[in-house]
C-alpha positions in Angstrom: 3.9 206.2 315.9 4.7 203.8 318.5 6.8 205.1 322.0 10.0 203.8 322.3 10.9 201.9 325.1 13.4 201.2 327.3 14.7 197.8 326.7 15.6 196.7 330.9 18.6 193.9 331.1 20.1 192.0 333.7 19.4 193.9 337.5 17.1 196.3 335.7 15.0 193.2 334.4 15.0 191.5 337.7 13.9 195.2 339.3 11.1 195.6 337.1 9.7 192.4 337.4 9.5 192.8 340.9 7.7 196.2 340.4 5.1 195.1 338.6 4.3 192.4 340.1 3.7 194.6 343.6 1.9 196.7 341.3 -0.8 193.8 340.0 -0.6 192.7 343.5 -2.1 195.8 345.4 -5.1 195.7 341.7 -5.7 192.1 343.1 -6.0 193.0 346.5 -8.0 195.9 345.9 -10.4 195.1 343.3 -13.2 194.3 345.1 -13.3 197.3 347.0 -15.7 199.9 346.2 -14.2 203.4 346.7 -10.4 201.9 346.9 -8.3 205.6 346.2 -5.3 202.2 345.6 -7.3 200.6 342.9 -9.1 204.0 341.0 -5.2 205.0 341.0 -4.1 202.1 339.1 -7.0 202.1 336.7 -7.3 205.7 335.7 -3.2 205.9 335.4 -2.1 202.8 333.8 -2.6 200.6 331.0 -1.8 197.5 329.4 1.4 198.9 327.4 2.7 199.9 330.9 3.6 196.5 331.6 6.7 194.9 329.9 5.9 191.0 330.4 3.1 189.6 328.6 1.4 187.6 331.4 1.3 190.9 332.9 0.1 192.6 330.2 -2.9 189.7 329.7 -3.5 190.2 333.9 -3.8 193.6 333.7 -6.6 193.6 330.9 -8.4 191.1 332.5 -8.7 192.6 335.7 -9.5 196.0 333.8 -12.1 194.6 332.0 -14.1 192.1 334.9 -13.6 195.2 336.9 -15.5 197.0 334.3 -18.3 194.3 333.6 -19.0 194.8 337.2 -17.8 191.0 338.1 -16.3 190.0 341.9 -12.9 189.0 340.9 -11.7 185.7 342.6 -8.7 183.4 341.9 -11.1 181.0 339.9 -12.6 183.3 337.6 -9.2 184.9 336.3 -8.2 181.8 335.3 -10.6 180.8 333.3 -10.4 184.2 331.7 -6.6 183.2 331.3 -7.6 179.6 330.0 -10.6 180.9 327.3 -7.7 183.6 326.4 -5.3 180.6 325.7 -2.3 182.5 328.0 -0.3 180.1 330.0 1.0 180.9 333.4 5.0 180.8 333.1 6.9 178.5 334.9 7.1 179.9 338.6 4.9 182.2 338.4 1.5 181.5 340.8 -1.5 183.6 340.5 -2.5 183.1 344.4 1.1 185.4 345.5 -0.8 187.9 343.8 -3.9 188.2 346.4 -1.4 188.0 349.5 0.3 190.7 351.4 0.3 193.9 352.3 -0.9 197.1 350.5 1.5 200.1 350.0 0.8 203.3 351.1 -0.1 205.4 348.4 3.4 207.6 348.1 5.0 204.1 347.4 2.3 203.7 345.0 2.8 206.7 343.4 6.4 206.1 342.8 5.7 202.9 341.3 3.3 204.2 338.7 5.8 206.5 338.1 8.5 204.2 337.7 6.4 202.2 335.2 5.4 205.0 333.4 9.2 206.7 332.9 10.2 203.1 331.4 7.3 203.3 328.4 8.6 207.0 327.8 12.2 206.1 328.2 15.5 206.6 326.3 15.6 204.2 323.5 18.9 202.5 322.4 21.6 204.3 320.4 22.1 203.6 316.7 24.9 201.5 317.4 23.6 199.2 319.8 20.4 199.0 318.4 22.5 197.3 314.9 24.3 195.6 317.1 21.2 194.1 319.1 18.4 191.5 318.0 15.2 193.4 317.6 13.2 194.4 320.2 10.6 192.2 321.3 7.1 193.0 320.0 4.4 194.3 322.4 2.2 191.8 323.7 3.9 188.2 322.0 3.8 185.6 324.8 6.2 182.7 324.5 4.5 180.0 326.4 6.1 179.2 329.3 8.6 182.8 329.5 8.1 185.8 331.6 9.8 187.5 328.9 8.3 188.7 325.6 9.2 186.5 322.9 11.5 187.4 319.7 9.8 187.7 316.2 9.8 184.9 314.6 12.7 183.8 312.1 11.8 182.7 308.9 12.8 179.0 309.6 11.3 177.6 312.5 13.8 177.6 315.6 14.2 175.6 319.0 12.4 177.0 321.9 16.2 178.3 323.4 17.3 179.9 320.4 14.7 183.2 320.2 15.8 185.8 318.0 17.0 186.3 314.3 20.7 185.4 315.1 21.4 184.4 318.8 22.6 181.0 320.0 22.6 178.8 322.9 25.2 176.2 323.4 24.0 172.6 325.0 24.7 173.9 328.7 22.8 177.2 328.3 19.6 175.2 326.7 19.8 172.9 329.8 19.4 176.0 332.1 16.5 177.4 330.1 14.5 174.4 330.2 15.1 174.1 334.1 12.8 176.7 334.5 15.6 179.6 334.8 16.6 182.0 331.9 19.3 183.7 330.2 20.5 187.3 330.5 22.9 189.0 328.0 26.1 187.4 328.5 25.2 183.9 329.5 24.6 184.2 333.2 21.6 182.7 334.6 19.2 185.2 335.6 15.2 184.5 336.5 13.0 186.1 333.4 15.5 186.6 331.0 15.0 184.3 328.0 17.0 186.2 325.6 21.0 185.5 324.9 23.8 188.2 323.7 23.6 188.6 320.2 26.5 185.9 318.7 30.2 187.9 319.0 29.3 190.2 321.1 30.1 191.3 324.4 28.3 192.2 326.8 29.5 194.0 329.9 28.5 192.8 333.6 26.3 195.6 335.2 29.5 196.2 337.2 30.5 198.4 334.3 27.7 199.9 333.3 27.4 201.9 336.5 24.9 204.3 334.2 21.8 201.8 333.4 21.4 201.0 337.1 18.9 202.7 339.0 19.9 204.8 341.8 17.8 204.1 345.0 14.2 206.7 345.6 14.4 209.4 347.6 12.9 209.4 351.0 9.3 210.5 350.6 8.0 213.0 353.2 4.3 212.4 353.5 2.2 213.2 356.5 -0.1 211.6 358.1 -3.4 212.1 356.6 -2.0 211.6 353.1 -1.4 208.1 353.9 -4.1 207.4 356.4 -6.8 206.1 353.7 -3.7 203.8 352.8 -3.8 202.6 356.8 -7.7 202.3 357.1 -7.6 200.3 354.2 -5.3 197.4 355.9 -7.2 197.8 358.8 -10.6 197.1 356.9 -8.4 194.0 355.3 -7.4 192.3 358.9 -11.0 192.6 359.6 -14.4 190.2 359.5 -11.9 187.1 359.6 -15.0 185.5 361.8 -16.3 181.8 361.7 -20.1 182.2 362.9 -21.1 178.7 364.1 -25.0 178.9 364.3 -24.5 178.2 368.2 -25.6 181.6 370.2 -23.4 180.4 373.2 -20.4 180.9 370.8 -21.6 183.9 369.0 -22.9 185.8 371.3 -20.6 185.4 374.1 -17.2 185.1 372.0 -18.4 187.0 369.3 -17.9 183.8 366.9 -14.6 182.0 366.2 -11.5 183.6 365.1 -8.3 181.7 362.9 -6.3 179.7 365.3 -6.8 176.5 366.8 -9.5 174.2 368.7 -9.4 171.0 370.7 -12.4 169.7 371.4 -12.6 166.4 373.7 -15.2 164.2 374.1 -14.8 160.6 375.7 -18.1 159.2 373.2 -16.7 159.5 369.2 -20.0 159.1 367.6 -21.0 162.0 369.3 -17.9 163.9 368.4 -18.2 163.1 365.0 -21.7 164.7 364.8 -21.0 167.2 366.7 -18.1 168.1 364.5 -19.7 167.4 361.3 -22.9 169.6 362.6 -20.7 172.8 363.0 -18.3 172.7 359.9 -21.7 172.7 358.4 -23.1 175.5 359.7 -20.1 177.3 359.2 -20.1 176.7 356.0 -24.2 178.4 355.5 -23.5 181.4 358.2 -19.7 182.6 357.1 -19.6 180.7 353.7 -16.1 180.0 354.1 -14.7 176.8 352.6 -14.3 173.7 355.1 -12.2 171.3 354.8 -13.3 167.7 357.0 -10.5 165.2 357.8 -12.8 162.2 358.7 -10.7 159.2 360.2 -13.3 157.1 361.9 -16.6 157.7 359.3 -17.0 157.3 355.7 -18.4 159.8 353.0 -21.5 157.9 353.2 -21.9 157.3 356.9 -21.8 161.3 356.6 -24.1 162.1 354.1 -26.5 160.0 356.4 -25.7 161.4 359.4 -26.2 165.1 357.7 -29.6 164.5 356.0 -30.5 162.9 359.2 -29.6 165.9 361.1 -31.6 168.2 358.9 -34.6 166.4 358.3 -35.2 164.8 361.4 -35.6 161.7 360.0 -33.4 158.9 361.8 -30.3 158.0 360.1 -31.0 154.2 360.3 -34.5 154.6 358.3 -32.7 156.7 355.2 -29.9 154.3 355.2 -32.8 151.0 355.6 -35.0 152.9 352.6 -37.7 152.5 355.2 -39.7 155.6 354.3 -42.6 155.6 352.0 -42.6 158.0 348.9 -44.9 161.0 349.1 -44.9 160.4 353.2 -43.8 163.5 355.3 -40.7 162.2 356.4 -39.8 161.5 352.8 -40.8 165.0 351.7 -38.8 166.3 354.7 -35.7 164.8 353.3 -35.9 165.0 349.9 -36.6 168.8 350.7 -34.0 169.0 352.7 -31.3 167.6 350.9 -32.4 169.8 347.9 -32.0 173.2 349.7 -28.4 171.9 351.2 -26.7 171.1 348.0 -25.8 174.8 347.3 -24.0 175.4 350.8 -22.4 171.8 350.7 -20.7 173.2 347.5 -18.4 174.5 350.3 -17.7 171.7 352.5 -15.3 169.4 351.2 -14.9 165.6 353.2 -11.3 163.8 352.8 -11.4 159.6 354.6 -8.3 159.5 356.1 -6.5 156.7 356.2 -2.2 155.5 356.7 -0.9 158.1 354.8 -2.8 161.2 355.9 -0.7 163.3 358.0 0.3 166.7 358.7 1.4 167.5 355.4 -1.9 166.2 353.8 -3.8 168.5 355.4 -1.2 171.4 354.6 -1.3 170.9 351.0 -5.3 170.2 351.2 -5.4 173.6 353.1 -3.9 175.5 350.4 -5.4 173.9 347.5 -8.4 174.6 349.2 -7.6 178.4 349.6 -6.4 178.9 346.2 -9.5 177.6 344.7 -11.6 179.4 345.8 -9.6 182.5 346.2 -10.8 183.0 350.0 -8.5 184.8 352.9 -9.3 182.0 355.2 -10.7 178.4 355.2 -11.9 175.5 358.3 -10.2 172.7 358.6 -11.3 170.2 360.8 -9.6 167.2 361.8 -12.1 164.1 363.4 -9.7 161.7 365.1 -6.9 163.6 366.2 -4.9 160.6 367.6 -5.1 158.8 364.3 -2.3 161.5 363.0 0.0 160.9 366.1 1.6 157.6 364.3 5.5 156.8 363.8 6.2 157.2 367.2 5.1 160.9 367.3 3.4 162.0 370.5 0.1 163.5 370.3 1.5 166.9 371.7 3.8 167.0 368.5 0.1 166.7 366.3 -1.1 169.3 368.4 2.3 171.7 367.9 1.9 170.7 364.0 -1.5 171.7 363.6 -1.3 175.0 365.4 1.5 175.7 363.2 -0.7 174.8 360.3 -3.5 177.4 361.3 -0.7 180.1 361.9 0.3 179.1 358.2 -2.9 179.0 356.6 -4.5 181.9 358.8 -7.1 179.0 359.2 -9.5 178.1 362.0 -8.3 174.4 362.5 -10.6 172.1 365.1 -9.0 169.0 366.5 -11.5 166.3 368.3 -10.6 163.9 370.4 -11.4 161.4 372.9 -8.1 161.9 374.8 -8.3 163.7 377.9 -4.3 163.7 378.6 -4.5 166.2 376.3 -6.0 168.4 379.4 -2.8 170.4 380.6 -1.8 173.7 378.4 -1.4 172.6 374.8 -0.2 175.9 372.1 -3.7 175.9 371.6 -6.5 179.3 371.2 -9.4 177.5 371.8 -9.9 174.2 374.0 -13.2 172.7 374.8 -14.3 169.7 376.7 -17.8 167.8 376.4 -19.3 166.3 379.7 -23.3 165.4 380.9 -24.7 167.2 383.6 -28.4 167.6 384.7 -29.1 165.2 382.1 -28.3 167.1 379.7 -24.9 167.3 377.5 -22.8 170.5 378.5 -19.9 171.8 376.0 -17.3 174.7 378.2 -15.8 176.5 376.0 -12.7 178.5 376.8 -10.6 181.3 374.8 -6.8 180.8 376.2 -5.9 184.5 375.6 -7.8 186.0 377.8 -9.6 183.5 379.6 -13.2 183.7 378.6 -15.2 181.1 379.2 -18.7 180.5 377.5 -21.0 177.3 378.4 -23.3 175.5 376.1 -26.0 172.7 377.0 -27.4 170.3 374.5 -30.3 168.2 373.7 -28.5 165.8 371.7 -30.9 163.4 369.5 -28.6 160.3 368.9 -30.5 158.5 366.5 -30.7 162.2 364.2 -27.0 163.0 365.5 -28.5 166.2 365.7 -27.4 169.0 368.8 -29.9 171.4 369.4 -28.6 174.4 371.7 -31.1 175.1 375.0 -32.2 178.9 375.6 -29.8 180.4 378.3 -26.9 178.5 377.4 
């Protein structure tokens, strides 16, 4: 015999939305974790028929069973399991909220399980209302494009507003609905409810129903070591947020790069660009984070020279000239070369700019490029960093923009330039300056927090664009 549950309107609906999402949310962020007392909670304790909404329901058994096949659960992967499942997302509701935040500590956990669990085991209507009320939606119908489980289906077919045997919408209420809000008993507009109040019926405001509103928890009195695994856990989570860039004089003495923001300077372009384009690459093989280039003075192609140049050894001018032989060394050295660096380029991903790339580009292209791939942190590198500063904005106010957008993104953003005014204190974490000394090219590095300085020299092979670091840099 099926439990019956306790059907949530209006505040309650709103409340228990909000609860299980947190509770999907600390499963997402936890997954992955082997040994993670927040995940093995939810998974031994709760199931599918815990959850009222039906994208919830389909999340929850998804995660449930990847975690089970033993799969690394990432952003892309559920939805495809999502997309082979034929669920759709509902309008407002994004998947990437649900691997962001902060974990609970595990009494707050425990008292949402509980919560969850004493709404599947709760009162069920009285006689009266439940004649008076459409039936209750059944376990586990989606209605594309709801949060809330859909009516069953009247014998005639009926609009997408008018769910249930007998309800109603009027023109205005319809309207609402299809804006992407929702209906709760009574007519008001309330986010996740799709159903209205059964036709001649009145429904009282949650004012007056002082009884189905949930009084606030109790304080819970917890000490210390029951909610220090809960603590280690968002340490562990804030940590290994490090870009290694394949140069020792970087990882070594600064222990690699951290989110935040770099200006690098450098009075000769083509050599920025290189230089640039040489460590998002290696970046992208040591931390295998995804990198996002912003290219304003070279083209995909001029790149893709540049880069197979750079690995093979081979100048840039002969690959783009076709001047090698086939079956000659330096032929084998490429083609070799550019075999074994199409699985890391998978992460590197090269935007031209042009007019219309700006500040809020490369904030959108920032996020998209997070969501897809479901990583904590991203690269994003900007070549030409006076090419942004158009419309009569300084180059200071770039500057201020893109040290907002590594704050936003948690991002390690890196700005070239060939401006040196850009020399006094900019809100920057990381500034760096490129000058030739003892015939050879020196890069000073310098962390603005606390001052530390690291120094790098170069032989830099302009016709491979490639840098190779000396010993004792």
């Amino acid at each position: 015999m099926a439990l019956k549950r306790e059907r949530p309107t209006g505040a309650n609906l709103k409340e228990l939305l909000s609860l299980e999402t947190s509770v999907l949310k600390t499963l997402c962020l936890t997954i992955n974790s082997a040994g993670s007392v927040h995940k093995d909670k939810l998974l031994d304790v709760l199931s599918r028929d815990d959850f009222y909404f039906p994208i919830h329901k389909a999340l929850f058994s998804i995660l449930r069973e990847m975690q089970h096949r033993g799969d690394y659960i990432v952003l892309a992967n559920i939805k495809e399991e999502l997309f082979n499942r034929s669920v759709e997302l509902p309008e407002g509701f994004y998947l990437e909220d649900l691997f962001r935040g902060d974990l609970p500590t595990l009494p707050e956990l425990s008292q949402w399980v509980v919560r969850l669990k004493e709404r599947v085991g709760g009162a069920s209507p009285s006689l009266s209302e439940a004649a008076a009320e459409s039936p209750a939606p059944a376990p586990g119908s989606l209605a594309p494009g709801s949060l809330a489980p859909a009516s069953p289906a009247p014998a005639a077919p009926a609009s997408e507003g008018s769910q249930g045997s007998s309800g109603r919408i009027d023109a205005a209420s319809l309207a609402t609905a299809r804006r992407g809000e929702a209906l709760a008993p009574g007519g008001e507009a309330v986010a996740g409810l799709t159903r209205p109040a059964p036709e001649g019926r009145r429904v009282p405001p949650e004012s007056e129903r002082p009884g189905r509103i949930r009084p606030a928890p109790s304080p819970v009195l917890a000490s210390e070591g029951e909610e220090w695994t809960s603590y280690l856990q968002e340490v562990a989570a804030k940590q290994g947020r490090i870009f290694e860039t394949g140069f020792a004089g970087l990882d070594d003495s600064m222990g690699g790069l951290s989110p935040g923001l770099m200006l690098l300077i450098d009075q000769d372009h083509d050599r920025l660009s290189g230089f640039l384009k040489q460590l998002t690459d290696q970046i992208a093989i040591r931390s295998k984070l995804p990198c996002l280039y912003l290219s304003f003075g070279l083209s995909k192609a001029a790149l893709r020279v540049w880069t197979l140049a750079r690995l093979s050894g081979v100048p840039a001018r002969d690959i783009e000239k076709g001047r090698m032989r086939k079956g000659s060394p330096e032929w084998e050295r490429v083609e070799r070369n550019g075999r074994d660096a199409a699985e890391w380029l998978k992460r590197v991903f090269v935007l031209e700019g042009d007019a219309e790339t700006d500040l809020e580009l490369a904030r959108d292209m920032g996020r998209k490029l997070l969501d897809a791939g479901g990583a904590s942190t991203c690269l994003v590198v900007v070549d030409g960093l006076e090419k942004m500063a158009r419309d009569r904005k300084s180059l200071q106010a770039v500057v201020t923009g893109l040290k907002e957008l590594s704050d936003t993104l948690d991002a390690l953003v890196i700005a070239g330039t060939t401006n040196r005014a850009l020399s006094s204190e900019p809100p920057a974490d990381y500034f760096a300056t490129f000058g030739e000394t003892q015939g050879s090219l020196q890069l000073d590095v310098r962390r603005v927090e606390d001052s530390r300085l690291a120094t790098l020299r170069f032989d830099y092979q302009s016709d491979t664009h490639r840098f190779t670091e000396k010993s004792g840099s």
